[in-house]
TORDO-802367 format. One record per atom (N, C-alpha, C): residue in three letters; x, y, z. Coordinates in steps of 0.2 Angstrom, whole numbers, padded with zeros to 4 digits, always signed. Each point is the difference from the previous one (the first is absolute). Example, Ala and Ser with C-alpha at 12.3 -4.5 7.8 and 13.67 -1.06 7.14 Angstrom:
2
ALA+0066-0028+0039
ALA-0004+0006+0000
ALA+0004+0006+0000
SER-0002+0005-0004
SER+0004+0006+0001
SER-0004+0005+0003
//
This chain:
135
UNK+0632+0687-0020
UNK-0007-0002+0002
UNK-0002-0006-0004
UNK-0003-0005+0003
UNK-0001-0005-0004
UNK-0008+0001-0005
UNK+0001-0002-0007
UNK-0006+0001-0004
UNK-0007-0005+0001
UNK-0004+0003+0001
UNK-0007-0006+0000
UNK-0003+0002-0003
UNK-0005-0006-0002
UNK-0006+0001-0006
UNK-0007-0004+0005
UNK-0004+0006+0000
UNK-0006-0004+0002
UNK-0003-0009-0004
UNK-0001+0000+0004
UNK-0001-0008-0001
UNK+0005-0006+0002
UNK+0005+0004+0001
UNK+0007-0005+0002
UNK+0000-0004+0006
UNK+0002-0007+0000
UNK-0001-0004+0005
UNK+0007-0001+0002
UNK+0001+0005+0006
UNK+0005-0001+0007
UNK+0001-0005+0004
UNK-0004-0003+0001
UNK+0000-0006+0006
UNK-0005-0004-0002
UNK+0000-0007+0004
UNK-0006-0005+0001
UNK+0002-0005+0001
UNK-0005-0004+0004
UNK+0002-0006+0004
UNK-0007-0004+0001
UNK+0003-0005+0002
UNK-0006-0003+0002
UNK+0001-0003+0008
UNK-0005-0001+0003
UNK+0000-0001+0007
UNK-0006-0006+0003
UNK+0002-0003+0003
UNK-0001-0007+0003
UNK-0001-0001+0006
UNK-0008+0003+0003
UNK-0002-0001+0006
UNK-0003-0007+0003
UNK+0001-0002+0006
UNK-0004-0005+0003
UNK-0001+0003+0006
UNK-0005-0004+0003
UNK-0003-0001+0006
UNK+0006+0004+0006
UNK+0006-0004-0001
UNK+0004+0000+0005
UNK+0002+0009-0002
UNK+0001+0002-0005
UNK+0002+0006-0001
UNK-0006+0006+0002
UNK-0006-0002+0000
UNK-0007+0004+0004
UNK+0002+0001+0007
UNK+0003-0006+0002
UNK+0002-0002+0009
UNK+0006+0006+0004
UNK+0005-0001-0007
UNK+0006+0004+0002
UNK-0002+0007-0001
UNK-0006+0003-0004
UNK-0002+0004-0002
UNK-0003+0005+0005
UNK-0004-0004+0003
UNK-0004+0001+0004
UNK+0004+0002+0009
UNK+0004-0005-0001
UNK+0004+0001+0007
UNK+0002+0009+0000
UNK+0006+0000-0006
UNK+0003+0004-0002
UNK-0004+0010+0000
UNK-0007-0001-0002
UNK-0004+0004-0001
UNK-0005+0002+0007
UNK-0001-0007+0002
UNK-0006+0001+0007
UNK-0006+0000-0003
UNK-0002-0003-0006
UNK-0007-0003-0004
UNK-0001-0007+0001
UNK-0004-0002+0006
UNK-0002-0005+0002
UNK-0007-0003-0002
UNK-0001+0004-0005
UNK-0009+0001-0002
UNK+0001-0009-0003
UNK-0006-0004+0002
UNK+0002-0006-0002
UNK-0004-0003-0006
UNK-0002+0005-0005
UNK+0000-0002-0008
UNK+0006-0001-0003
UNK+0006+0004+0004
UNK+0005-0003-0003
UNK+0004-0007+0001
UNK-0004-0003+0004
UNK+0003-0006+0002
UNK-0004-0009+0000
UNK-0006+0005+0000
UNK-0004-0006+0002
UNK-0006+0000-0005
UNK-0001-0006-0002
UNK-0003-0001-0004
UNK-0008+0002+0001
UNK-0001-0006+0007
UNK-0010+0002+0001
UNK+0001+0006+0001
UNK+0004+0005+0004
UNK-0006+0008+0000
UNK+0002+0005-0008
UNK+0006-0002-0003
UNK-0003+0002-0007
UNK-0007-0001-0002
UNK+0000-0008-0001
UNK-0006-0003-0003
UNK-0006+0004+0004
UNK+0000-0002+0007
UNK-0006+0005+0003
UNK-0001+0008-0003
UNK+0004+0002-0001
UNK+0000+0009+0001
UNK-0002+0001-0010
UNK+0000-0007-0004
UNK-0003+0000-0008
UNK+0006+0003-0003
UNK+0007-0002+0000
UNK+0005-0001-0003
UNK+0002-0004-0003
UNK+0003+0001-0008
UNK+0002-0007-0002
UNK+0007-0005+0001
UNK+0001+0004+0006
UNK+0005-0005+0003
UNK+0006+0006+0005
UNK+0006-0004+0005
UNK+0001+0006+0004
UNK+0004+0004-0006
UNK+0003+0006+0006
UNK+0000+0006-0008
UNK+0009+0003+0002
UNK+0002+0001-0001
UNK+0008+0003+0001
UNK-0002+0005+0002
UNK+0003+0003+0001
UNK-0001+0008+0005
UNK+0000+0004-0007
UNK-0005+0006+0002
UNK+0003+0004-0008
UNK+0006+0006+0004
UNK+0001+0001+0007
UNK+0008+0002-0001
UNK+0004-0006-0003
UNK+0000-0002+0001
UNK+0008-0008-0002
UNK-0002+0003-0007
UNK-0005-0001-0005
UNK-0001+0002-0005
UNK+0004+0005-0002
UNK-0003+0004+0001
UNK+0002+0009-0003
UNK+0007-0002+0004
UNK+0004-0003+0004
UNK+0008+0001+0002
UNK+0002-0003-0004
UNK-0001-0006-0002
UNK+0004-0005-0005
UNK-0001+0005-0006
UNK-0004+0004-0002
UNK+0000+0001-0008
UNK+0004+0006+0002
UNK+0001+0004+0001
UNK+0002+0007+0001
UNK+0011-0003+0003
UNK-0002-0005+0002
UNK+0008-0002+0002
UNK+0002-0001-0008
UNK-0003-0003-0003
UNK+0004-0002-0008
UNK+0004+0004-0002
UNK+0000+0008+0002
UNK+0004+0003-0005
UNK+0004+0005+0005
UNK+0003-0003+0004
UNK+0003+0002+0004
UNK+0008-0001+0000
UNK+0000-0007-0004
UNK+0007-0002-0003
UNK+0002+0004-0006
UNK-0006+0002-0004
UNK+0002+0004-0005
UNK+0000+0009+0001
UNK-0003+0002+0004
UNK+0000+0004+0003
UNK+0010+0003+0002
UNK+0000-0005+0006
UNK+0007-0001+0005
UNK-0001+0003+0005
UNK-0005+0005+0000
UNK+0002+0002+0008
UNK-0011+0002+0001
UNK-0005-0004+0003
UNK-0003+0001+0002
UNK-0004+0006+0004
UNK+0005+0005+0003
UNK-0001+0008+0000
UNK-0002+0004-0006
UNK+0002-0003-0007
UNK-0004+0004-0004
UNK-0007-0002-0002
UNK-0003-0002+0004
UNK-0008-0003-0001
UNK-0003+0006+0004
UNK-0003+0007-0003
UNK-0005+0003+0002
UNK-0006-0001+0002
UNK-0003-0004-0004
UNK-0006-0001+0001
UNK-0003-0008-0002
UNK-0005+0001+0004
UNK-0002-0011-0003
UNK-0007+0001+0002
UNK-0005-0002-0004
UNK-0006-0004+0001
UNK-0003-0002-0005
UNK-0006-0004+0002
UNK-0003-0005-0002
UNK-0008+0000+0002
UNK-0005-0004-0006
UNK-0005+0000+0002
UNK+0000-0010+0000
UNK-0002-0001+0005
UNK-0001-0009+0001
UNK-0005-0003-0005
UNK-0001-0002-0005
UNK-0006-0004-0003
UNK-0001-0004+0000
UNK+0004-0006+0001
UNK+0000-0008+0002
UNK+0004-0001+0006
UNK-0003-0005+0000
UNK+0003-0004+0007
UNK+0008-0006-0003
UNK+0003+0001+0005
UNK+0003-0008-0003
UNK+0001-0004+0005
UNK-0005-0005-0002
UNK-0002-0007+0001
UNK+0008-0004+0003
UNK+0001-0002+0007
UNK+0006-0005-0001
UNK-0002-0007+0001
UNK+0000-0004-0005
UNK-0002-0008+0003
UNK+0006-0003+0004
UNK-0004-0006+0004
UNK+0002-0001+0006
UNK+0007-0004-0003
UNK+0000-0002-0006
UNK+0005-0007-0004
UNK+0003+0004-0006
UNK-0002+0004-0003
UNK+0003+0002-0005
UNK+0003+0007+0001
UNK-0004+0004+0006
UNK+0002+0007+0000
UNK-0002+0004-0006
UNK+0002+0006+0000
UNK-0001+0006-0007
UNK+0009+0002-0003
UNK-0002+0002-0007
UNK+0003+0003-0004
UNK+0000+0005-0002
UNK+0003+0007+0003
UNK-0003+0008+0000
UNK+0007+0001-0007
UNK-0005+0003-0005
UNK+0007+0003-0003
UNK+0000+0007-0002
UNK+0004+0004+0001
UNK+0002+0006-0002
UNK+0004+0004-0004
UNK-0003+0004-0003
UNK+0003+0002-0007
UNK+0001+0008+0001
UNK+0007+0004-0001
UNK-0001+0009+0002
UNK+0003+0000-0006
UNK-0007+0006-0002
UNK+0003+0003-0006
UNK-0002+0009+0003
UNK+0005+0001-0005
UNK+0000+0011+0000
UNK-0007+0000-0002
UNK-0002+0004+0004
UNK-0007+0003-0004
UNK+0000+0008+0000
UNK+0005+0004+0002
UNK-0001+0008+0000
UNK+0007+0001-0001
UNK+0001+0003-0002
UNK+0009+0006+0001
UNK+0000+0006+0002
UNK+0001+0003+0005
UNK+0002+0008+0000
UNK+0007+0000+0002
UNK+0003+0008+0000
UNK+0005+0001+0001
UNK+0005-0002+0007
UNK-0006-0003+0006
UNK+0005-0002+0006
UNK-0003-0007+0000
UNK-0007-0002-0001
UNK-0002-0007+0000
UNK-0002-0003-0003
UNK+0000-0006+0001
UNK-0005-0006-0004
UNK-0005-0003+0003
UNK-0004-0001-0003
UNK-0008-0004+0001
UNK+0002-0007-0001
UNK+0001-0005+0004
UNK+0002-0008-0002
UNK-0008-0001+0002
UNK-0002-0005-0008
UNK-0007-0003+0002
UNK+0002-0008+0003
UNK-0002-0002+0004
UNK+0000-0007+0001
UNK-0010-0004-0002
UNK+0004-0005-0004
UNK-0007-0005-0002
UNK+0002-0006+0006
UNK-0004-0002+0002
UNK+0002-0003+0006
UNK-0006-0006-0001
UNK+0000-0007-0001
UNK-0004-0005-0003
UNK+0000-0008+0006
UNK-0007-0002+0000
UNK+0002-0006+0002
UNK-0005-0004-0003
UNK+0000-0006-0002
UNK-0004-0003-0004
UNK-0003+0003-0006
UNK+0004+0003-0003
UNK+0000+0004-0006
UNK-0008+0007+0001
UNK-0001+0001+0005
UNK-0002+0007+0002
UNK+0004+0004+0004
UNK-0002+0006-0002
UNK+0003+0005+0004
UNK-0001+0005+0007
UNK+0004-0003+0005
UNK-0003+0001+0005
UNK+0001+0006+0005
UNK+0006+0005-0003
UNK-0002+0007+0003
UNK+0001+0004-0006
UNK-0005+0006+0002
UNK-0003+0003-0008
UNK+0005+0004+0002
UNK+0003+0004-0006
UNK+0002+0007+0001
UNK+0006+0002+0007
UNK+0002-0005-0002
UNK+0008-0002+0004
UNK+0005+0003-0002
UNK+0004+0009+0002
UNK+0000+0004-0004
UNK+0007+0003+0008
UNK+0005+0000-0005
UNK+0006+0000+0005
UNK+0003+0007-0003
UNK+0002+0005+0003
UNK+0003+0006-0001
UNK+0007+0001+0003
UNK+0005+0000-0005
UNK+0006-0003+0003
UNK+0004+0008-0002
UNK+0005+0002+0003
UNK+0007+0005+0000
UNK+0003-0004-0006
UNK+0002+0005-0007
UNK+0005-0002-0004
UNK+0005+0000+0005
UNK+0005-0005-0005
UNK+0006+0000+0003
UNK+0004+0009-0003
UNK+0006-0001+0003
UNK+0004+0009-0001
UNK+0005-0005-0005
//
């Protein structure tokens, strides 16, 4: 069995959304809500611009550690609390980056924390992955 130390960094990535990726997102999901795409009803509904879906969110961060993982059936458990939006501009898009570190051991699981950041805040708190050791 493999040795871990709390606070150890397993995975992380960074990820590169635009417009177009809201679009494929949305198809794929059946989220048609149109803060994600358009700008005036953002701007009407007092947004600071449209927002990436916080599924897409919470998927992309929870996939990071899938490759380190190897087999995504050892993922128990997965949640998050949403605290920021992430903003995608029309020309430059967002930069979500993801960091999993251990935060718990016991004797069948791990606690992988994910810090999960766009514009240098942190946009789902307590992002908290409960994974099957491996045998």
């Amino acid at each position: 069995m493999t040795a871990y130390e709390i606070g150890q960094v397993v995975a992380e990535r960074d990820v590169h959304l635009t417009r177009e990726s809201l679009v494929r997102y949305a198809g794929a999901s059946g989220d048609f809500n149109p803060i994600h795409f358009r700008d005036d009803v953002a701007a009407r509904v007092g947004l600071p611009g449209v927002l990436a879906h916080g599924m897409l969110t919470m998927g992309l961060s929870v996939e990071t550690i899938v490759p380190w993982l190897g087999d995504a059936g050892r993922i128990r458990d997965y949640g998050v609390r949403f605290t920021r939006p992430v903003v995608v501009d029309a020309e430059t898009g967002a930069d979500v980056r993801v960091v999993a570190t251990v935060g718990q051991i016991d004797d069948e699981t791990l606690r992988i924390d994910l810090t999960v950041t766009h514009a240098d805040t942190t946009v789902l708190g307590k992002a908290q992955v409960r994974v099957a050791r491996e045998a």
